[in-house]
VEXPAZA-880357 format. One record per residue (C-alpha): residue number from 1; residue in one letter; chain; x, y, z. Coordinates in nm, 4 decimals. Example, Ala and Ser with C-alpha at 12.3 -4.5 7.8 and 13.67 -1.06 7.14 Angstrom:
  num  residu  chaine         X         Y         Z
    1       A       A    1.2300   -0.4500    0.7800
    2       S       A    1.3670   -0.1060    0.7140
//
This chain:
  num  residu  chaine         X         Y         Z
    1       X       A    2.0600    1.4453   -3.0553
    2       X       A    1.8492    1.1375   -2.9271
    3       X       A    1.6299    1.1503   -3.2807
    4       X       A    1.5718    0.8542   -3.4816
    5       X       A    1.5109    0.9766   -3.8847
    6       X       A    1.3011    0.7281   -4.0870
    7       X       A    1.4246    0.7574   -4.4646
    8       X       A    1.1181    0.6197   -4.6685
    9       X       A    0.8052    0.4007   -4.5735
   10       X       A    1.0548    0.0960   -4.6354
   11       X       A    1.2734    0.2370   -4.3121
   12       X       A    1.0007    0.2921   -4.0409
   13       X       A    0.9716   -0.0723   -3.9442
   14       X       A    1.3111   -0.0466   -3.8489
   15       X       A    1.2314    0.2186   -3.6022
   16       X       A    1.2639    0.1360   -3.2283
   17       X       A    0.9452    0.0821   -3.0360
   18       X       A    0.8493    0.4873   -2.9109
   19       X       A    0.8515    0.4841   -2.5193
   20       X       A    0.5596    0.4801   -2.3352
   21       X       A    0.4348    0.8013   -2.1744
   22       X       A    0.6051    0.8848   -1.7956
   23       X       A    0.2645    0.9784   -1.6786
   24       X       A   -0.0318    0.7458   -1.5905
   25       X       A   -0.3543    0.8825   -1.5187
   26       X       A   -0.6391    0.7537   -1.2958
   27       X       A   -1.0064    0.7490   -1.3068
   28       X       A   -1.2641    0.6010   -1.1091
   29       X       A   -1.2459    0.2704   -1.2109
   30       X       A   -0.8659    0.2226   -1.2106
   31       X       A   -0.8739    0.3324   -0.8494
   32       X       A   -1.1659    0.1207   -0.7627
   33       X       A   -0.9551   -0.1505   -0.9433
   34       X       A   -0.5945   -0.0433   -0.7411
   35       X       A   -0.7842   -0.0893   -0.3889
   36       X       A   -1.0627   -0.3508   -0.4350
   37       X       A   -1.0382   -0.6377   -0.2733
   38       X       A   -1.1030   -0.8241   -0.5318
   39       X       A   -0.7933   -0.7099   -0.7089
   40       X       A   -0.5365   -0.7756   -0.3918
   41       X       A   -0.6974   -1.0443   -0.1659
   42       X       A   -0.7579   -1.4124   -0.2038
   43       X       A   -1.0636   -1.4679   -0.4728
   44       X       A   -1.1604   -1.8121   -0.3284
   45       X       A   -1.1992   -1.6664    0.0552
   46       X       A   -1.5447   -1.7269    0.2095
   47       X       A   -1.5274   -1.3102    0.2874
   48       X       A   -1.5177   -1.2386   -0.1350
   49       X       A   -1.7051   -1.5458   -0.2296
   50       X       A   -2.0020   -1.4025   -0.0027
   51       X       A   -2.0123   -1.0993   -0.1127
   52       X       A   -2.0142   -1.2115   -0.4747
   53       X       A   -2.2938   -1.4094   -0.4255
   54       X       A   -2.5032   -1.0778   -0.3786
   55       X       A   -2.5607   -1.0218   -0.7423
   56       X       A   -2.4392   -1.1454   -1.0910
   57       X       A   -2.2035   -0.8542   -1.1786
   58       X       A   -1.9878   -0.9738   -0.8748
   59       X       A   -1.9849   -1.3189   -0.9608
   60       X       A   -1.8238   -1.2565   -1.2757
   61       X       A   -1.6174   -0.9772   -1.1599
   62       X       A   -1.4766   -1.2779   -0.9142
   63       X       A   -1.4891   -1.5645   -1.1778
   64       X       A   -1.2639   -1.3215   -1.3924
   65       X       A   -1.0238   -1.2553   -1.1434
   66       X       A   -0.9841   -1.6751   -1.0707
   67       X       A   -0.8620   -1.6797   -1.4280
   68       X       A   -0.6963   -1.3903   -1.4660
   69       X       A   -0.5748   -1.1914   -1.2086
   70       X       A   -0.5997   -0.7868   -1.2625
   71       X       A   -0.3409   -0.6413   -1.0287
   72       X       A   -0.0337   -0.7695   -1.2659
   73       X       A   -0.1776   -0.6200   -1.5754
   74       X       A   -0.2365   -0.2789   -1.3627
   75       X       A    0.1165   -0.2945   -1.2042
   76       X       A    0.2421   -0.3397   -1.5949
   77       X       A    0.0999   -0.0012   -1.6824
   78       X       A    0.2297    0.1360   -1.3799
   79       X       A    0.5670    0.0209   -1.3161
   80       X       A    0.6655    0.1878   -1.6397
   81       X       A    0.5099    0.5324   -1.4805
   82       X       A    0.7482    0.8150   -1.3080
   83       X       A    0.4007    0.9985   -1.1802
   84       X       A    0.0791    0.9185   -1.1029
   85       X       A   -0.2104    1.1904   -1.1693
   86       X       A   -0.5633    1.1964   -1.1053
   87       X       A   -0.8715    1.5142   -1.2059
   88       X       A   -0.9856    1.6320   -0.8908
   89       X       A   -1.3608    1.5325   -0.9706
   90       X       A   -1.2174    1.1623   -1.0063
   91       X       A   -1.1078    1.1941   -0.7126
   92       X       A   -1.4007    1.3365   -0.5479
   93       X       A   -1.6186    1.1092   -0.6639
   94       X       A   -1.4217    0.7723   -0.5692
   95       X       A   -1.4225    0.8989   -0.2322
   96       X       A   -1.7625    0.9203   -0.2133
   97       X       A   -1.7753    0.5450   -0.3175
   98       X       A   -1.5063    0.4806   -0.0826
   99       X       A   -1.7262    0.6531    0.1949
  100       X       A   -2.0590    0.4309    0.0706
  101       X       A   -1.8676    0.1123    0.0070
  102       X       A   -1.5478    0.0607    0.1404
  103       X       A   -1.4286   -0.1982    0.3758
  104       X       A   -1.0956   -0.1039    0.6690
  105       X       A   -0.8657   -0.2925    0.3937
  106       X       A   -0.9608   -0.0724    0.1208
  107       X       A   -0.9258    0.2026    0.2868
  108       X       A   -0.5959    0.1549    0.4392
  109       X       A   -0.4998    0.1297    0.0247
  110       X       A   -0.6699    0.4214   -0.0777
  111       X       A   -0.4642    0.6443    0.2164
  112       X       A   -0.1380    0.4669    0.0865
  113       X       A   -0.2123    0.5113   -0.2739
  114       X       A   -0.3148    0.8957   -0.1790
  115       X       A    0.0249    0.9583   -0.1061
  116       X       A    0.1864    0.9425   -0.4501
  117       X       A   -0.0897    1.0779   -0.6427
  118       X       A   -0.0660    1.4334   -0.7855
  119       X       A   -0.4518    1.5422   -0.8339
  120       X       A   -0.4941    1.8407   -1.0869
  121       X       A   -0.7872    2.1215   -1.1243
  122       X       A   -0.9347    2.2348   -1.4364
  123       X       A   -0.7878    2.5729   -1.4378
  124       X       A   -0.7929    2.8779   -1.6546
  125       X       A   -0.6812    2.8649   -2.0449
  126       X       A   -0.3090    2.8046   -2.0361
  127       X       A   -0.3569    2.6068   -1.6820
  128       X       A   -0.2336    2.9474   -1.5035
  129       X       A   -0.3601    3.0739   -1.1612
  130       X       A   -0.5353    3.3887   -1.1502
  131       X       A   -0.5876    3.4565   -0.7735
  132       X       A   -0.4143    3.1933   -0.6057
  133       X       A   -0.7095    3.0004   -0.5417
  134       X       A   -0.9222    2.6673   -0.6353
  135       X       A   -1.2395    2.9079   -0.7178
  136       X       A   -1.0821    2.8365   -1.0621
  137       X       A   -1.1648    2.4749   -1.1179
  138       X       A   -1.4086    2.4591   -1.3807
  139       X       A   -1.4970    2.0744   -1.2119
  140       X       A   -1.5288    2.1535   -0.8386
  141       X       A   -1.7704    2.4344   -0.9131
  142       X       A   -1.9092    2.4017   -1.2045
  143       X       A   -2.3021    2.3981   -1.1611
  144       X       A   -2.4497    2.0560   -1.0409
  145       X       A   -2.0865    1.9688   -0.9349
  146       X       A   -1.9588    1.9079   -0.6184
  147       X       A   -1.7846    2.1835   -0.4213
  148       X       A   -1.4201    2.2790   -0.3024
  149       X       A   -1.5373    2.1699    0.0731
  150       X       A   -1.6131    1.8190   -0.0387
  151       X       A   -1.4391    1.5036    0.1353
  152       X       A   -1.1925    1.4681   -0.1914
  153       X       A   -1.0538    1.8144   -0.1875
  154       X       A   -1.0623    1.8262    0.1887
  155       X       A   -0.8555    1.5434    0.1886
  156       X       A   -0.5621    1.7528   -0.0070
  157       X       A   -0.6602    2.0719    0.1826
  158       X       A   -0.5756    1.8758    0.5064
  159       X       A   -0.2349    1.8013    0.4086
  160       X       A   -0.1109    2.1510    0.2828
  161       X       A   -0.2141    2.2735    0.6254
  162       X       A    0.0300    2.0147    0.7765
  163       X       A    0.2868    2.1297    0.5171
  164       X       A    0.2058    2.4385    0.6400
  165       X       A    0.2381    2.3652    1.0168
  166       X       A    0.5207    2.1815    1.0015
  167       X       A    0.7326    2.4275    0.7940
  168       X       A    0.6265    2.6641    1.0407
  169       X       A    0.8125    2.4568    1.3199
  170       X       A    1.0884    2.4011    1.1271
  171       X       A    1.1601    2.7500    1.1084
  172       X       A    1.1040    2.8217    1.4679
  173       X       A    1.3503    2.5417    1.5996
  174       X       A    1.6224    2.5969    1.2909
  175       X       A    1.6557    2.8681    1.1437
  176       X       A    1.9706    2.7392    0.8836
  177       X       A    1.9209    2.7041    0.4850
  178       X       A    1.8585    2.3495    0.5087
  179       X       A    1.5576    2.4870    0.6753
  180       X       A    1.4465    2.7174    0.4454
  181       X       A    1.4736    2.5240    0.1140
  182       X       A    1.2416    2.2694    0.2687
  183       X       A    0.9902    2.5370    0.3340
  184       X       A    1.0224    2.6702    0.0096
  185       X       A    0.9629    2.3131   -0.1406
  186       X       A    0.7012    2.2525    0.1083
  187       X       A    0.4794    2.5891   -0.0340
  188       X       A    0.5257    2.4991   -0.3585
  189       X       A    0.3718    2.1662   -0.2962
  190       X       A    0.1252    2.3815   -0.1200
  191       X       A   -0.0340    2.5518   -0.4896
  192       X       A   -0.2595    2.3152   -0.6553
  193       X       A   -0.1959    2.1822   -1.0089
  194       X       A   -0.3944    2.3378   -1.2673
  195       X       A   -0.4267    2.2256   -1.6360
  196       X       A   -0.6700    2.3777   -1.9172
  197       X       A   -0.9016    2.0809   -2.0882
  198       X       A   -0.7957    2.1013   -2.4615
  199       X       A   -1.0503    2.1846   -2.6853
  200       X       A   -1.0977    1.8809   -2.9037
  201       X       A   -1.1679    1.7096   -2.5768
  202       X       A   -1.4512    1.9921   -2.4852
  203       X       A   -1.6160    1.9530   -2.8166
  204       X       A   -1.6948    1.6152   -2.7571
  205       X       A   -2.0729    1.6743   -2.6187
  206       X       A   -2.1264    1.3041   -2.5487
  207       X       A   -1.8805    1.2970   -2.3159
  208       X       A   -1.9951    1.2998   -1.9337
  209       X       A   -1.8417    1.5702   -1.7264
  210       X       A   -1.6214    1.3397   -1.4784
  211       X       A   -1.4919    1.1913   -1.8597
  212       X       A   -1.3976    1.5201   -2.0246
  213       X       A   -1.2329    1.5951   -1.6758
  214       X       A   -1.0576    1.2620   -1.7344
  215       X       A   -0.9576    1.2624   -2.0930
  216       X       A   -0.8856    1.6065   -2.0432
  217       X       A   -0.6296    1.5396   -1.8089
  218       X       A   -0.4647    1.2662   -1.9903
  219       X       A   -0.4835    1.4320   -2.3067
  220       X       A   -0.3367    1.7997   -2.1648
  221       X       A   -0.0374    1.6024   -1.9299
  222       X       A    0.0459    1.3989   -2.2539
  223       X       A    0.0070    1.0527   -1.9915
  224       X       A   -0.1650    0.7314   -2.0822
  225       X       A   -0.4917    0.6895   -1.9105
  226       X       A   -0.5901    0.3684   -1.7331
  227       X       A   -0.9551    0.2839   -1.7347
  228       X       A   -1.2145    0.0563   -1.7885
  229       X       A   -1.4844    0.2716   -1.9104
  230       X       A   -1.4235    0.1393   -2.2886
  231       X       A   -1.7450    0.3540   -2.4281
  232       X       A   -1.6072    0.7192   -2.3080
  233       X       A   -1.2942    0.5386   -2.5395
  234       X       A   -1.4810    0.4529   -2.8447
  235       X       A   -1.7221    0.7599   -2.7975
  236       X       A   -1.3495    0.9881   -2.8353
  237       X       A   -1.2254    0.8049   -3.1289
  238       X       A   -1.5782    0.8218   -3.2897
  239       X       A   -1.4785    1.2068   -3.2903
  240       X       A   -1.1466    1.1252   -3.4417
  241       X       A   -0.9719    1.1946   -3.0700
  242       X       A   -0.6952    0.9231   -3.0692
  243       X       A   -0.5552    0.9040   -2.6946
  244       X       A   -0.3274    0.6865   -2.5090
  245       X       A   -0.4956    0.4505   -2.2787
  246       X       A   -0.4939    0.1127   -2.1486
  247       X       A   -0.7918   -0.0601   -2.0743
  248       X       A   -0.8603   -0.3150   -1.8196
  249       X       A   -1.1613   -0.5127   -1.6977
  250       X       A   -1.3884   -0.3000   -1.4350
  251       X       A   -1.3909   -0.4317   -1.0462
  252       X       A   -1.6070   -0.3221   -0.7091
  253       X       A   -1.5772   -0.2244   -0.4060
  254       X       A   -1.6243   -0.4708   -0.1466
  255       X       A   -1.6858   -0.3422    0.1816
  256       X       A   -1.3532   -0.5212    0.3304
//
């Protein structure tokens, strides 16, 4: 049921084209890339053509997007995605850029894109929770790394206490099933998502820590990762890791 057999070498090109993964994950530069200015606003403005005239890497980053813009090719990796998924630490650490860098515009995308993102902790092998708690993330607390009371966890910490609050209301002012099935959703959106980095991703010693947590994550959730950091690619497959990702040109921050 819903399997295609090949019979012989001769028979595979016949095969349909496999689907593409139902996951897309998100690092650092994808994000920066899904709420730059650059990416969504006019590239001939006087606002972006200023700030590109600060330095070289801009200019180019700008030229590039004259010719070819990036959103579209984003948007084709996306709209073929049921979930979006980001490591914690990815998300940590582009919202410390965000805090350095951003501009009001980017950061009205960043709270929008928030919304649909599912972030996910490094937990224990076999991704299960041992006491209920984000103590387990091998990223938020590993030594040198930043901790569970950062801005990017407080961020998701902030919004299961409103789940929280308002499922408490709920049940004070209705008491019915409808009620109670939305609370029950509402604390299971509560638990964070854990995963356990596979091993042939951990072995890879060249690999930075926000990359393993990364590659990690794509690699565990099955999803194809979208990034522009094309070394932390060719650094995997050097180790024979072969994973599914699409990569795309890198873009800044603006400040708009």
């Amino acid at each position: 049921m819903g399997v295609v057999v090949a019979d012989g070498p001769g028979s595979i090109a016949a095969l349909p084209v496999p689907q593409p993964p139902r996951i897309t994950n998100l690092d650092v530069t994808s994000l920066c890339g899904l709420v730059s200015e650059v990416s969504w606003g006019d590239a001939r403005s006087p606002q972006l053509q200023a700030w590109a005239a600060r330095t070289v890497h801009w200019r180019d980053c700008l030229a590039a997007q004259i010719q070819e813009p990036l959103l579209p090719q984003l948007h084709a990796c996306l709209d073929n995605s049921q979930q979006l998924v980001a490591s914690c630490l990815a998300v940590q650490q582009f919202q410390a850029l965000m805090d350095m860098f951003s501009g009001p515009r980017e950061q009205q995308r960043w709270q929008e894109l928030l919304q649909g993102l599912r972030v996910y902790h490094c937990g224990p092998e076999g991704g299960q929770q041992q006491d209920g708690s984000l103590a387990e993330c091998a990223f938020c607390n590993s030594a040198g790394g930043i901790g569970v009371g950062s801005t990017g966890c407080a961020v998701f910490a902030a919004a299961r206490i409103d789940a929280v609050a308002s499922a408490g209301a709920c049940s004070s002012s209705n008491g019915d099933s409808d009620c109670q099935e939305a609370e029950q959703q509402q604390q299971q959106q509560q638990a964070p998502l854990l995963y356990s980095e596979p091993p042939r991703i951990s072995c890879i010693d060249k690999l930075g820590k926000q990359q393993r947590a990364v590659f990690g994550l794509g690699d565990a959730l099955q999803a194809t990762t979208l990034t522009a950091n094309g070394n932390a690619v060719r650094c995997c497959e050097q180790y024979g890791v072969k994973l599914e990702v699409v990569l795309h040109r890198p873009v800044w921050l603006t400040g708009l």
